[in-house]
N, C-alpha and C positions, 0 to 999 in steps of 0.2 A: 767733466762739465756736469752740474746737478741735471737730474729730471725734475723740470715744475709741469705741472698737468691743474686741472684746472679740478675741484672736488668733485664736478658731475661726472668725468668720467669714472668714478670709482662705482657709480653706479652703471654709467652708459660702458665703456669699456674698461670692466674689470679684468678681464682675460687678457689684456694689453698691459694692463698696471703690473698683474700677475707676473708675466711673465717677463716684463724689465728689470722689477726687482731682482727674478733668480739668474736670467741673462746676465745680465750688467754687474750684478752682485755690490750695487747700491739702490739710496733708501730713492724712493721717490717723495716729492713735495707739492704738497695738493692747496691750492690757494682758493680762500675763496670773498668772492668782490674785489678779486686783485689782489690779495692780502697774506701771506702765508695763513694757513688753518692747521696742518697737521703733516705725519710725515708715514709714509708706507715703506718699510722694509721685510726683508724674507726674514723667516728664523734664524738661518745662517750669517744674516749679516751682523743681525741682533744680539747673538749668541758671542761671535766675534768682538763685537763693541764693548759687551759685558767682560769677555776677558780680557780685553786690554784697560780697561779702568782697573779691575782688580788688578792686572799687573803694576798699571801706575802706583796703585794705592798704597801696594808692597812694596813698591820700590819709594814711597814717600815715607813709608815707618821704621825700614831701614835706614833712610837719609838722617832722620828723627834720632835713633838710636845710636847713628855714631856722632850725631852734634852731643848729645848723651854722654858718651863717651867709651861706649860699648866698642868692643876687638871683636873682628872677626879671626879668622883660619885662614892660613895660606891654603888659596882656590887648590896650588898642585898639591898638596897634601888630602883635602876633601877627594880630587877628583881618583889620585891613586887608591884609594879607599875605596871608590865603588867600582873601582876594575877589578873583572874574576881574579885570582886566583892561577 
C-alpha cells in the first residue's frame, strides 16, 4: 500500500519520512492541497529502480535485434564456457 503524507511533514516530521522510506524500502508520496507534489525515496530504492529500467531497456534491444534477425548462442554452450576448468 503506498505512503501518501501530506508535504509539511517533510519539513515537520522528517525523521518519520526518513525512516519509512529505508524501513519499508519504498518511495513515499507527499501531496500538496490534496494533490500529488512529489515522491521521497532512499538511495537504495532508487538505485534499484534504475537497475531494473536498464534491465528492461536491454532486454527491449535484444527483443529489437532478434526482430532484426540477429542469432544468439545456445545459453548451455555460453554457460559451460564460463565454468572453471
Amino acid at each position: 500500500m503506498p505512503i501518501i503524507r501530506p508535504i509539511s511533514d517533510l519539513r515537520n516530521n522528517f525523521t518519520s519520512i526518513s525512516k519509512a522510506v529505508h524501513t519499508e524500502n519504498e518511495p513515499v508520496f507527499l501531496t500538496k492541497n490534496g494533490k500529488g507534489d512529489m515522491v521521497v525515496m532512499s538511495l537504495e530504492y532508487y538505485e534499484q529502480q534504475l537497475a531494473r529500467i536498464e534491465l528492461y531497456q536491454k532486454l527491449n534491444e535484444a527483443r529489437e535485434e532478434i526482430r532484426n534477425g540477429a542469432t544468439g548462442k545456445d545459453a548451455r554452450i555460453v554457460l559451460q564456457g564460463l565454468m572453471p576448468s
